[in-house]
Steps between C-alpha positions, in 0.01 A plus 500: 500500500865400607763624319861412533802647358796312367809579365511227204842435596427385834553135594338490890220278533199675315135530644267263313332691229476622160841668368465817260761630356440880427817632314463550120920369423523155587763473868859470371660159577172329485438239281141428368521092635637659823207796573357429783138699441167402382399786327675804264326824495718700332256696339387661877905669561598807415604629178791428428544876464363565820723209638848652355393878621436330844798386519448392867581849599314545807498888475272401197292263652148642599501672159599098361173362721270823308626382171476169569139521631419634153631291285326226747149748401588424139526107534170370569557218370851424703328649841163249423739200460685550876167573656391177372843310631375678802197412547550145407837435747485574853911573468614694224884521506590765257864437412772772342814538448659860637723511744317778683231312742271806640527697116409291238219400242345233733536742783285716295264273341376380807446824639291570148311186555388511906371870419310362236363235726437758777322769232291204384418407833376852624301553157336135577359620824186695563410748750240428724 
């Protein structure tokens, strides 16, 4: 599983892969003929409570990844349609739109989703 992460409002030369955008509003100054993704999730961000209490505060942010994991718990559905991008695409590029590159959604989604892999992994293998 390779997962990149893209700010949506980047123009450098993108890795080949699938582009997932993973922010519930839709990036301001963006027009729909001009988006530059394959697929919307919008349904796996945060709440758009949890999103405005966030704030991008970064005092708040391991108590932002604990709610977000949650809400991710909650979503089945959402979490079962990435793992599927995943395992279909070698390159997943999630793409968002904060400013802030090392606190964010994505940041946080792909930490939810590589210590899913890694739990589903350990519970796959048997002891000898």
């Amino acid at each position: 599983m390779n997962i990149i992460l893209r700010r949506v409002y980047a123009h450098d030369a993108e890795p080949a892969g699938i582009r997932v955008l993973v922010d519930r509003l839709w990036p301001r100054g963006i027009s729909k003929s001009a988006a530059l993704w394959d697929v919307w999730l919008k349904d796996i961000a945060p709440s758009n409570n949890l999103r405005k209490w966030f704030a991008h505060d970064e005092t708040k942010w391991p108590e932002f990844k604990e709610r977000y994991f949650a809400e991710l718990d909650a979503a089945p559905a959402a979490v079962a349609q990435l793992q599927t991008i995943l395992r279909q695409n070698p390159i997943v590029i999630l793409l968002y739109a904060a400013k802030a590159t090392e606190m964010n959604n994505a940041v946080a989604l792909r930490e939810y989703v590589e210590a899913m892999a890694r739990e589903n992994t350990d519970a796959t293998r048997q002891p000898n």
